[in-house]
Each structure stands twice: as C-alpha cells, then as structure tokens.
N, C-alpha and C positions, 0 to 999 in steps of 0.2 A: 709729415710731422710739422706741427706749429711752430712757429719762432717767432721770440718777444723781444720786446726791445727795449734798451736797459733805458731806464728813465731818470737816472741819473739824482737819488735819491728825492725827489722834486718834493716830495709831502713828508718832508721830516718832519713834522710836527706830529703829523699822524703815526708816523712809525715810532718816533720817539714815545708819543704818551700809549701806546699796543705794549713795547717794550717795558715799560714801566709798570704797564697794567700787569703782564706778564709775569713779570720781578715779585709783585704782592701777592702772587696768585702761587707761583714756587715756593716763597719763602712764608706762607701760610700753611701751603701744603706738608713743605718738608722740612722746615724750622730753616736758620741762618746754619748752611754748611760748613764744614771745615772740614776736607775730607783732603787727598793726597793730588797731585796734576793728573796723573793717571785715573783717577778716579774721576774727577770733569772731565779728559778728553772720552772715557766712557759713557759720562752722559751725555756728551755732545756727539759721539759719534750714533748713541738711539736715536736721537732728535734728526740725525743727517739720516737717518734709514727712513725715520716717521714721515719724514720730509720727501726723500726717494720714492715711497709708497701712494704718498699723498699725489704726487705728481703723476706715477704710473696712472693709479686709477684715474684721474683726470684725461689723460689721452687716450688710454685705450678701454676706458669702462665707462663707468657714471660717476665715477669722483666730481669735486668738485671744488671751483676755488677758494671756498672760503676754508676748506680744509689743508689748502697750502699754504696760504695764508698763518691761517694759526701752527702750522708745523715748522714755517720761516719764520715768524716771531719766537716761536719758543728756542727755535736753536740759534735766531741772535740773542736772544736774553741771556745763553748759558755763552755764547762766544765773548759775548761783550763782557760776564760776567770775570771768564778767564783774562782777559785783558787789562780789566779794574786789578784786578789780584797780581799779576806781575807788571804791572805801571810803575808800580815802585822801585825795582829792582830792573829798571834800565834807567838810562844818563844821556838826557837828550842831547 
C-alpha cells in the first residue's frame, strides 16, 4: 500500500479558493441550509464514505485522483461549514 506525506497545507490558496468554489456549487445546488447538527454530521459523514470510496478505487482499481480530490474538498466545505456555525458559540 502507498503512503503520502502530509504536506502540511502548503497550497492554501488553492485549497482555499476549491473550497470556496465548492461552497457556490452546494449552496446553488441545495439553497442556504438550515437544517439540525445531526443532520450536517449526516452529510459529512456521506461525503467521508464518497471520500472512503474515492480512495478504495484509487488503490486497488482505476480510480483516480482527481476523484479524491473533489470528495476531500467537498467534505472540508461541509466540515469547515459545521465549524463557521458553531464559532460562535465557543469563548476563546
């Protein structure tokens, strides 16, 4: 099996505006949510499966990575998304 090496967010700019791109591409899709914690840790726990999948086929089939890629963008867009939403309700 492969192993990578964390690169220690080095192209945030690039991750940032994927994220972002991300962001307008959900909230086109499925309007500005308001839905319950449980109900985003549900979407984020799809997006961690899509992401599971993406990687299986990758190593052991013909995946590939530009489809891990977009399955790790879209579940930080929904991680980062739960995070913006309770920011305010902690006390640095």
């Amino acid at each position: 099996m492969n192993r990578y090496i964390d690169r220690g967010l080095e192209d945030d700019k690039w991750i940032l505006a994927n994220i972002q791109n991300e962001n307008e591409n959900q909230v086109e899709k499925w309007g500005i949510q308001c839905v319950t914690a449980f109900e985003w840790l549900t979407y984020t726990t799809e997006e961690l499966g899509e992401l599971a999948q993406a990687i299986y086929e990758y190593e052991y089939r013909d995946g590939t990575a530009e489809q891990i890629v977009k399955e790790a963008i879209q579940l930080a867009t929904l991680a980062l998304k739960i995070a913006e939403i309770f920011k305010m309700r902690v006390s640095w």
